[in-house]
Each structure stands twice: as structure tokens, then as C-alpha cells.
N, C-alpha and C positions, 0 to 999 in steps of 0.2 A: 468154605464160608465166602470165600472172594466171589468166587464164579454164582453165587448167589445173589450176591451185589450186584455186579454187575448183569444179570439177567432182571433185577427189578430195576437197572437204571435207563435199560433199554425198554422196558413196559411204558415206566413213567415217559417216558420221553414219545413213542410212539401215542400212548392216550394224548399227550399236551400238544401232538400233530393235528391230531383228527379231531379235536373236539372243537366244537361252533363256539365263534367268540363271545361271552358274556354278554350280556345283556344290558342294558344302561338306564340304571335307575335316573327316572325324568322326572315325577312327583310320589307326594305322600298327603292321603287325605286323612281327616278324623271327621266320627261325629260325636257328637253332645257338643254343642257349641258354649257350655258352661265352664268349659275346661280348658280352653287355649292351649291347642296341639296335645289333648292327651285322651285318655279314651282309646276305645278300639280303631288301629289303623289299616290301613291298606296300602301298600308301596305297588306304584304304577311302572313298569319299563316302558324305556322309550316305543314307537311304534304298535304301542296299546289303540284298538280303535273298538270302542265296545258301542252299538246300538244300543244294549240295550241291561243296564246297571243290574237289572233283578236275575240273571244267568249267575250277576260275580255276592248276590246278596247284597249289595248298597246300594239299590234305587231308593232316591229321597233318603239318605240318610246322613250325605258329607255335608260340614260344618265348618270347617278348618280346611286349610290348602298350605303344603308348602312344596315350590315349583325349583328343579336343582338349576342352578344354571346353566345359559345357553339352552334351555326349554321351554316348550309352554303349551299349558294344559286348557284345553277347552272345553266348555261342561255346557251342557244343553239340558232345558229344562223337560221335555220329553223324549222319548224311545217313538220310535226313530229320528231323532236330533230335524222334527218339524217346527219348533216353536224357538223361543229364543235362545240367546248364547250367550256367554260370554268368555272369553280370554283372559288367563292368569301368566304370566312373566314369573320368571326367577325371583323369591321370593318367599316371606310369608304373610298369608294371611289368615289372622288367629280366629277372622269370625265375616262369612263369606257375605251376610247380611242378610235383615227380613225378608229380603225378597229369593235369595235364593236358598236360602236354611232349609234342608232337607225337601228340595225339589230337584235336585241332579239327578237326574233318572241316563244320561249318555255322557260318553267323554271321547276325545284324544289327544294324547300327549306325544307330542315330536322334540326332539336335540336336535342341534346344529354343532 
């Protein structure tokens, strides 16, 4: 039984070498903008760069934003991020406004 142990304490320890460090949750979007952060979400990692929303299913559908800190999320009103932008900071924001409500069609999210 020992020598069993320690052959899975040597596994574990080799996986926890080799494996690529985690990933850094940067934001979280919602839509239905009727529901302040609730509804269907989508959690973004850091160094997320999407052209183009309708590959991940949420073109024109985010509503809500909340940015972790030391990040920030930039959403563009079309695919391929030709028309306008704008910039969210660490934070929440429960309702993105009529103008951007469900016209984020691109994003990317960076930490620092």
C-alpha cells in the first residue's frame, strides 16, 4: 500500500510540472439586460481576442459586464472591430446602455 502512495505522489507532482499555468479569469458578460448580472453568462480569460462574437454564439447579445480587476474589456460594435469601441475597467456594469445593448458583435480582454 505505501509503495502505491507514493508512485501516485510522484504522478501528481510530475502532472503539476508540466501542466500550462491557468488561465486568468478577466471578465464576465450577461444578456437580457432586465436582470442585473443574471441570465446566461459567458466567463472571458485573460488574452481573449475574438473578431468576431457569432464563432463563440454572443454576437449582439451582452447586456451586462463585470471586468476582474487590473483588467479591461473592450467591445466593439462590429466584426471585425471596424466601427466603434469602447472600454470597460474593473468593475460592474449592470446595464451596458441603449446604445450598446445587444450590438457587441467583437471583444478583448487583457490583465495587468
Amino acid at each position: 500500500m505505501a509503495k502505491n502512495a507514493v508512485i501516485g505522489l510522484v504522478a501528481v507532482g510530475l502532472v503539476g510540472i508540466a501542466a500550462p499555468a491557468q488561465a486568468r479569469l478577466c471578465a464576465t458578460v450577461w444578456e437580457h439586460r432586465d436582470y442585473n448580472f443574471s441570465g446566461d453568462w459567458w466567463q472571458i480569460q485573460e488574452g481573449t481576442d475574438l473578431g468576431g462574437l457569432a464563432e463563440a454564439n454572443w454576437d449582439d447579445k451582452i447586456s451586462s459586464i463585470y471586468v476582474e480587476p487590473r483588467c479591461r474589456l473592450t467591445v466593439y460594435a462590429s466584426a471585425p472591430r471596424l466601427a466603434a469601441s469602447r472600454s470597460y475597467d474593473e468593475g460592474g456594469t449592470a446595464y451596458v446602455g441603449d446604445g450598446w445593448n445587444d450590438t457587441i458583435s467583437s471583444l478583448e480582454c487583457s490583465c495587468w
